[in-house]
C-alpha positions as CSV (number, residue, x, y, z in Angstrom):
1,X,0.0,0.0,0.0
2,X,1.3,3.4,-1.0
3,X,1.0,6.4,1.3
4,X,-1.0,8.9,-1.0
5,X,0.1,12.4,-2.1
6,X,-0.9,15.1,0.6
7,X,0.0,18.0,-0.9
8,X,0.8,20.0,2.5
9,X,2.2,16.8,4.1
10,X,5.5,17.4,5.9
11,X,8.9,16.1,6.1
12,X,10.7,16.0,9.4
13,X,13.9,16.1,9.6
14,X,15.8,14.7,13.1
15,X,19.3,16.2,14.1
16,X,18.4,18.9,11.3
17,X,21.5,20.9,12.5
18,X,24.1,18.5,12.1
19,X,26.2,17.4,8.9
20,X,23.8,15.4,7.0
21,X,20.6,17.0,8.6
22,X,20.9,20.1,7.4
23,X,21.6,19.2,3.6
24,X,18.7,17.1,4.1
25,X,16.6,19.9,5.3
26,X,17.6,23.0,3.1
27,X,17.2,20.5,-0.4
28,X,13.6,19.5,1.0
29,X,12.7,23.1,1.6
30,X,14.7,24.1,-1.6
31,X,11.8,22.1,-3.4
32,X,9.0,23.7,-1.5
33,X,8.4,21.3,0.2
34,X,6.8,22.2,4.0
35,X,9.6,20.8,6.5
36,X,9.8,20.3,10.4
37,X,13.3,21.1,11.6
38,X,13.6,19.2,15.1
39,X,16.9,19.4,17.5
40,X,17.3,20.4,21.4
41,X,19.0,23.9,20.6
42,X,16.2,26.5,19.0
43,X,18.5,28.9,18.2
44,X,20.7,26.5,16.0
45,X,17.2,26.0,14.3
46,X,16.9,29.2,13.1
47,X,18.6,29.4,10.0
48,X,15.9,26.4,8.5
49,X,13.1,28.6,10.1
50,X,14.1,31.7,7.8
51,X,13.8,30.0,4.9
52,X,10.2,29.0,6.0
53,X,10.9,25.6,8.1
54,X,8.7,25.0,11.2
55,X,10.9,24.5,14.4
56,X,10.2,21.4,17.1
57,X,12.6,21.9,19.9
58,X,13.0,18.1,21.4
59,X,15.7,15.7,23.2
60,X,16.1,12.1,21.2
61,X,15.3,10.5,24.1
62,X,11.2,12.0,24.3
63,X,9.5,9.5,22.7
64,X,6.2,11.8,23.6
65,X,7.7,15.1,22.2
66,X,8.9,13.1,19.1
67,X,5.8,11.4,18.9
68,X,4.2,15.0,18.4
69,X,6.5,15.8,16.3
70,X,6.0,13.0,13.9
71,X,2.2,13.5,13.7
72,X,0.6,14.3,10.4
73,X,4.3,14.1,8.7
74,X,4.8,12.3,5.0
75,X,8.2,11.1,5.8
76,X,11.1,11.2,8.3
77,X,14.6,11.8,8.3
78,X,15.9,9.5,11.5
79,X,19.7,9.9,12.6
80,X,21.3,9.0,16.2
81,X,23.5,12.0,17.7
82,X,26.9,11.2,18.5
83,X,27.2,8.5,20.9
84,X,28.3,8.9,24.3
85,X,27.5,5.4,25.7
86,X,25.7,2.4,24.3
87,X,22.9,3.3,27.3
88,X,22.3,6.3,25.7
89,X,22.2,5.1,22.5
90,X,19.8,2.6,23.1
91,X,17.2,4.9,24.9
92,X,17.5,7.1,21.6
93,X,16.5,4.4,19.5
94,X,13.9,3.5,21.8
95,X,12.2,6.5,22.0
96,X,13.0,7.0,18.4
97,X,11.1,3.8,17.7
98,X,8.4,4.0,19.8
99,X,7.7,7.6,18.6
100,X,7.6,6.5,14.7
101,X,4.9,3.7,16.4
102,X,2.9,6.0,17.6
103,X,2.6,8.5,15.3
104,X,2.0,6.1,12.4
105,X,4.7,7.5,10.5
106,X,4.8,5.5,7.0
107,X,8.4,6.3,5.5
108,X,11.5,7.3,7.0
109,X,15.5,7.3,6.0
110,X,16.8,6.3,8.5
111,X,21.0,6.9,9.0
112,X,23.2,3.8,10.0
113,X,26.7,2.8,9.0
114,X,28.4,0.4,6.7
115,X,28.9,-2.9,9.3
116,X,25.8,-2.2,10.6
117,X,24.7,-5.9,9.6
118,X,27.6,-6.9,12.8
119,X,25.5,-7.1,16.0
120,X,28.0,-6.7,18.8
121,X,31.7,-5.6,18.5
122,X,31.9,-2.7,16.4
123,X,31.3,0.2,19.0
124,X,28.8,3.0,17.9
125,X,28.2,0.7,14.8
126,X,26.5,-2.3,17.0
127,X,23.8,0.7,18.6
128,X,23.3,1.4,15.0
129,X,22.1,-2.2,14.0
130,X,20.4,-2.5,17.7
131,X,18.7,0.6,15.5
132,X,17.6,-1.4,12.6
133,X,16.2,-3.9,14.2
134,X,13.6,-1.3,16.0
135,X,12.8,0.1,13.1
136,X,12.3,-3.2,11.4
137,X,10.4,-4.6,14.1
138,X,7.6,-1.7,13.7
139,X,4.5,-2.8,11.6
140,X,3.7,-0.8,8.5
141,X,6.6,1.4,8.7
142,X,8.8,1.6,5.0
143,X,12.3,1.8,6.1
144,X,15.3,2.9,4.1
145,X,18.5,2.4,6.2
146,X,21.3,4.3,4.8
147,X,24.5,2.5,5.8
148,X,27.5,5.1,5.2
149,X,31.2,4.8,4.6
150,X,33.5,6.4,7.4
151,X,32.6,10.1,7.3
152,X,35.4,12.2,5.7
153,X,34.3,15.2,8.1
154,X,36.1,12.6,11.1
155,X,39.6,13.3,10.0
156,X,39.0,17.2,11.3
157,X,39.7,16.3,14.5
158,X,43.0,16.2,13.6
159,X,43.3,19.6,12.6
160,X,44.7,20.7,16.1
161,X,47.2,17.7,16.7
162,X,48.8,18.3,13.0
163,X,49.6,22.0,14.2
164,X,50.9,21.3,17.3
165,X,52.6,18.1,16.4
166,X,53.4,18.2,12.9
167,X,51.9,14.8,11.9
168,X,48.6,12.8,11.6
169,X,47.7,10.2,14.3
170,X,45.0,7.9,15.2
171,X,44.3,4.1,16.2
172,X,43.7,2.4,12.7
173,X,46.5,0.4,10.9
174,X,48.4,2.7,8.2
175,X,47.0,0.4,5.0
176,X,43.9,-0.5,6.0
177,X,41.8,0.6,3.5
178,X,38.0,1.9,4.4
179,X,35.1,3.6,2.3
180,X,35.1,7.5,3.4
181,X,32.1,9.4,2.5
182,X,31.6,13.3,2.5
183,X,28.9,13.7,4.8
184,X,27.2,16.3,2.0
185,X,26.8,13.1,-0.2
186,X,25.0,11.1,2.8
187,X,22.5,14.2,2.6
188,X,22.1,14.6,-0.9
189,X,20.9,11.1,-1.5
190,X,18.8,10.9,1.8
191,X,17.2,14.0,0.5
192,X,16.5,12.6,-2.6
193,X,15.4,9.0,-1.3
194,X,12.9,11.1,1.2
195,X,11.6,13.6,-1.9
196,X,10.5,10.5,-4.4
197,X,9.6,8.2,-1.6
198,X,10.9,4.9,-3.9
199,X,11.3,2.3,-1.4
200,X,9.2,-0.1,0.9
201,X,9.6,-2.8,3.5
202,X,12.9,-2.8,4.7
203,X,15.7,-1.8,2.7
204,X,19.7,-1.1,3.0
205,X,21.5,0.5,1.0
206,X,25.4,1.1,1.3
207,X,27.2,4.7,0.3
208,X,30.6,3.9,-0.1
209,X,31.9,7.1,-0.6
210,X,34.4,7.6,-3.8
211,X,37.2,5.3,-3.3
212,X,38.2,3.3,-0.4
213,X,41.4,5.0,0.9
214,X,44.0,3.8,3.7
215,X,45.0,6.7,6.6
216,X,48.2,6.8,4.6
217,X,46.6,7.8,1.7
218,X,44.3,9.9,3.7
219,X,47.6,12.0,4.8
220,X,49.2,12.6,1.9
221,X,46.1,14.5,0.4
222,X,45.6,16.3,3.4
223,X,49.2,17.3,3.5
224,X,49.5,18.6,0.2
225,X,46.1,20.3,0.2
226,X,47.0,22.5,3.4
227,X,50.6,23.0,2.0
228,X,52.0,20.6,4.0
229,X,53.3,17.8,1.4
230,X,55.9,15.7,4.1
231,X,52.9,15.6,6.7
232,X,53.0,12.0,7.8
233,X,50.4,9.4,9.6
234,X,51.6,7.7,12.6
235,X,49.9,4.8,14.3
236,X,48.7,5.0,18.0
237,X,48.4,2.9,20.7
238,X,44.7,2.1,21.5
239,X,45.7,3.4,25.3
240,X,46.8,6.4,23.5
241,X,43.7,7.2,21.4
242,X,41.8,6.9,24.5
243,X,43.1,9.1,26.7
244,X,43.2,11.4,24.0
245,X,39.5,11.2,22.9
246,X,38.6,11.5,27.1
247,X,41.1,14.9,26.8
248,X,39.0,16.1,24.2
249,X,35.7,15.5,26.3
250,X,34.4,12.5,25.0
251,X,33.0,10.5,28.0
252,X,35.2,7.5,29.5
253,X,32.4,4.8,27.9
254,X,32.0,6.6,25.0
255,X,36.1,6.5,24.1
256,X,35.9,3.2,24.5
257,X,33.6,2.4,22.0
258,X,35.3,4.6,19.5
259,X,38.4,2.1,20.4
260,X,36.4,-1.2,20.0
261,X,35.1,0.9,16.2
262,X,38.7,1.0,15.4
263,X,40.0,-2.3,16.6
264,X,36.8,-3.9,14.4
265,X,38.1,-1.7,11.8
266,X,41.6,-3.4,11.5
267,X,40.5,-6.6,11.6
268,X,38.6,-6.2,9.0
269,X,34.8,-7.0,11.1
270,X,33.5,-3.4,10.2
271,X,33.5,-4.1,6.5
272,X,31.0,-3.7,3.8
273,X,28.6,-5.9,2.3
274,X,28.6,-4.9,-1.0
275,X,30.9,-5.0,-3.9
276,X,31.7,-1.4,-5.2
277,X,29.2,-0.2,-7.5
278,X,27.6,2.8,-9.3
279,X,24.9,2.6,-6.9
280,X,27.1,2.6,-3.6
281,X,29.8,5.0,-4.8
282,X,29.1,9.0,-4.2
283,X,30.6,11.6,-6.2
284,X,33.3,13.6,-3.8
285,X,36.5,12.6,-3.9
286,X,38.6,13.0,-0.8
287,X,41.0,15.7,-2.9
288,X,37.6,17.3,-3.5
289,X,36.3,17.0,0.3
290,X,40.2,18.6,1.3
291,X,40.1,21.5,-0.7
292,X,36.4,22.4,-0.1
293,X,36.3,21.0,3.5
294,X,39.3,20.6,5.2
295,X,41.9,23.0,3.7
296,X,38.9,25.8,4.8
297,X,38.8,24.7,8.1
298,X,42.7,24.8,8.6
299,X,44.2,27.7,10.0
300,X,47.2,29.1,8.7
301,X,46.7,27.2,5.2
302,X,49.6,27.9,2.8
303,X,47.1,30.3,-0.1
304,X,46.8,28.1,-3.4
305,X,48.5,25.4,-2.0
């Protein structure tokens, strides 16, 4: 059964300031389309409200507030917000699931990761798939789960230590290779998915990003698009990473997962499914993401390097 055509029918997008929420949101209301902007800060909702969005102010735990905020739409956009422990993550989804229930919401895209199909052992990942199966489990609901490549906007984080170190670190093997994706390209085809509604069921679909690229590789196009061609990667203790990712504010249990992500990275368990394919790979290239993304956010770049 298809959900017919109302033609004031709203699209609500969750996490609506963030990366891939807010391409979602401005290429929905871009088409006219009427869209419901929800997140927990108003003001960082503002900028979607100017362009004629309606703001829902709500915490991803409120399974009533999101339930309201659900009501009456045509589709969803459905994302988790950074994790900080697995508890939290699984109240999210909860709520999240139980809201979608309620509301009798009929199609959403909903935002996982590539090794989401891995139930335990993959940090962040494993909530993601606990995810999936909520949504799966909810009668009527047509569910598109976007499982995304490594996001290409992760590798600003190491903005500050290549200044005041000189080099790029992190906890995943130097030739490993992984799918990065620029979180723009997550949004553009959610956006599109949500505007032609073409799915039903339960579907996956993988976003592979570009090319899959090792941290090696990763570092030399960083280096030479900040002016910066000898910058080199260097390998990290797990111990290392998390004491760092604690420094930076991430909470104890929530630096731990990020280290169990990375150890199921090198061993190859956070993988993807698919073969590459026109339909999995996204159009940025890393060089692309550098010089539009990174290279911007870099202070002190060397000009036309």
């Amino acid at each position: 059964m298809t959900l017919p055509v109302v033609a004031d029918a709203t699209y609500v997008i969750l996490g609506a300031s963030g990366n891939t929420g807010s391409i979602v949101a401005n290429f929905l209301l871009s088409k006219g389309e009427k869209v419901r902007v929800v997140g927990r800060d108003a003001g960082r909702l503002q900028r979607f409200v100017d362009k004629g969005a309606e703001a829902f102010t709500a915490d991803l735990s409120d399974a009533a507030a999101l339930s309201k905020a659900f009501s009456g739409a045509r589709a969803a956009y459905l994302l988790l917000p950074p994790v900080k422990t697995r508890e939290a993550q699984e109240r999210e989804s909860d709520a999240i699931a139980k809201a979608v229930n309620q509301s009798g919401l009929r199609y959403a895209v909903n935002l996982s990761s590539y090794g989401a199909q891995v139930p335990e052992g993959t940090g962040p990942v494993a909530g993601l798939h606990s995810a999936e199966e909520k949504l799966n489990a909810i009668g009527g609901l047509n569910v598109l789960h976007l499982r995304a490549a490594y996001f290409m906007e992760n590798n600003l984080a190491a903005i500050g230590m290549i200044h005041g170190m000189g080099i790029f670190g992190n906890a995943l093997l130097p030739d490993v290779k992984l799918p990065m994706i620029a979180t723009r390209d997550v949004g553009d085809y959610a956006a599109q998915r949500l505007l032609h509604l073409d799915f039903s069921g339960e579907q996956t679909r993988e976003l592979l990003g570009e090319r899959d690229l090792s941290m090696t590789e990763a570092t030399a196009v960083i280096g030479r698009g900040i002016g910066k061609p000898d910058l080199e990667y260097k390998q990290f203790s797990y111990d290392q990473v998390e004491q760092a990712l604690t420094q930076m504010g991430v909470p104890p249990k929530g630096a731990a997962l990020y280290i169990e992500m990375y150890k199921a990275i090198n061993a190859g368990v956070l993988a993807p499914l698919e073969p590459r394919s026109s339909e999995n790979t996204t159009p940025t290239s890393f060089e692309r993401f550098v010089q539009d993304v990174f290279a911007v956010a870099y202070p002190g770049k060397v000009p036309n390097a």
